[in-house]
N, C-alpha and C positions, 0 to 999 in steps of 0.2 A: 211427935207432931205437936206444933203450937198452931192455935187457931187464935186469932182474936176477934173485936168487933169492929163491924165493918169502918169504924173511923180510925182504931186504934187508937183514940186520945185518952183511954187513962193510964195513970202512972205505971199499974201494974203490968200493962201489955210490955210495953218497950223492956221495963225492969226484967220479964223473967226470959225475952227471946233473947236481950243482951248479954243475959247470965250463962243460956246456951252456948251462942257464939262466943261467949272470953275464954269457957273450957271446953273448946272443940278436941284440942289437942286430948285430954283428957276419955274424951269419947271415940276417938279412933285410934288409942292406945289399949283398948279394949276393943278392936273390929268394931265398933256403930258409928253410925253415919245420921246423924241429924239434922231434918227436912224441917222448914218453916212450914205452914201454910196459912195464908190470912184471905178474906173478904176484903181484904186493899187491892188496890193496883199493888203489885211489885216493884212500882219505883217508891213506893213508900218508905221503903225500911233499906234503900239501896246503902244512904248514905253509913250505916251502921251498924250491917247485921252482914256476919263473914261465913254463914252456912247457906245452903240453897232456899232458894224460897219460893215455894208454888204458889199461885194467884189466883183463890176461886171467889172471886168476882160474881159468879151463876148462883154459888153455894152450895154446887153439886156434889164436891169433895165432901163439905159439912155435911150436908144431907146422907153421904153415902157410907159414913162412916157412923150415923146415927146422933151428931154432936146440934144439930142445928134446931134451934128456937125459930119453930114454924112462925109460931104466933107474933115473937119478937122481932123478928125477921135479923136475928144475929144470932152466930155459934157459940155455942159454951166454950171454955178456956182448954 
């Protein structure tokens, strides 16, 4: 699972969800299956991300997974 922050504008976001999606093939020639999930909308990353992408917008996913910066009010990576 990738999380980023909720604007997604530093380099590094885009850079490692991209690196995901180019070796998808890679991950399901080994059975896995690779979920985005970010604090964007989901039409964010439409134009260039070829794996599923969850949209937690609440930040309930972040929170329930333990990755979420209460205070910052963004997920860790």
């Amino acid at each position: 699972m990738c999380t980023c922050k909720h604007t997604c504008s530093t380099f590094v976001c885009p850079t490692e969800i991209i690196a995901f999606s180019d070796r998808i093939e890679e991950f399901r020639a080994i059975s896995t299956e690779v979920v985005a999930c970010s604090v964007d909308s989901k039409y964010t990353h439409l134009a260039w991300l070829n794996i599923p992408l969850l949209s937690d917008l609440t930040k309930q996913i972040s929170k329930d997974y333990g990755v979420l910066l209460e205070d910052a009010g963004h997920p860790l990576r």
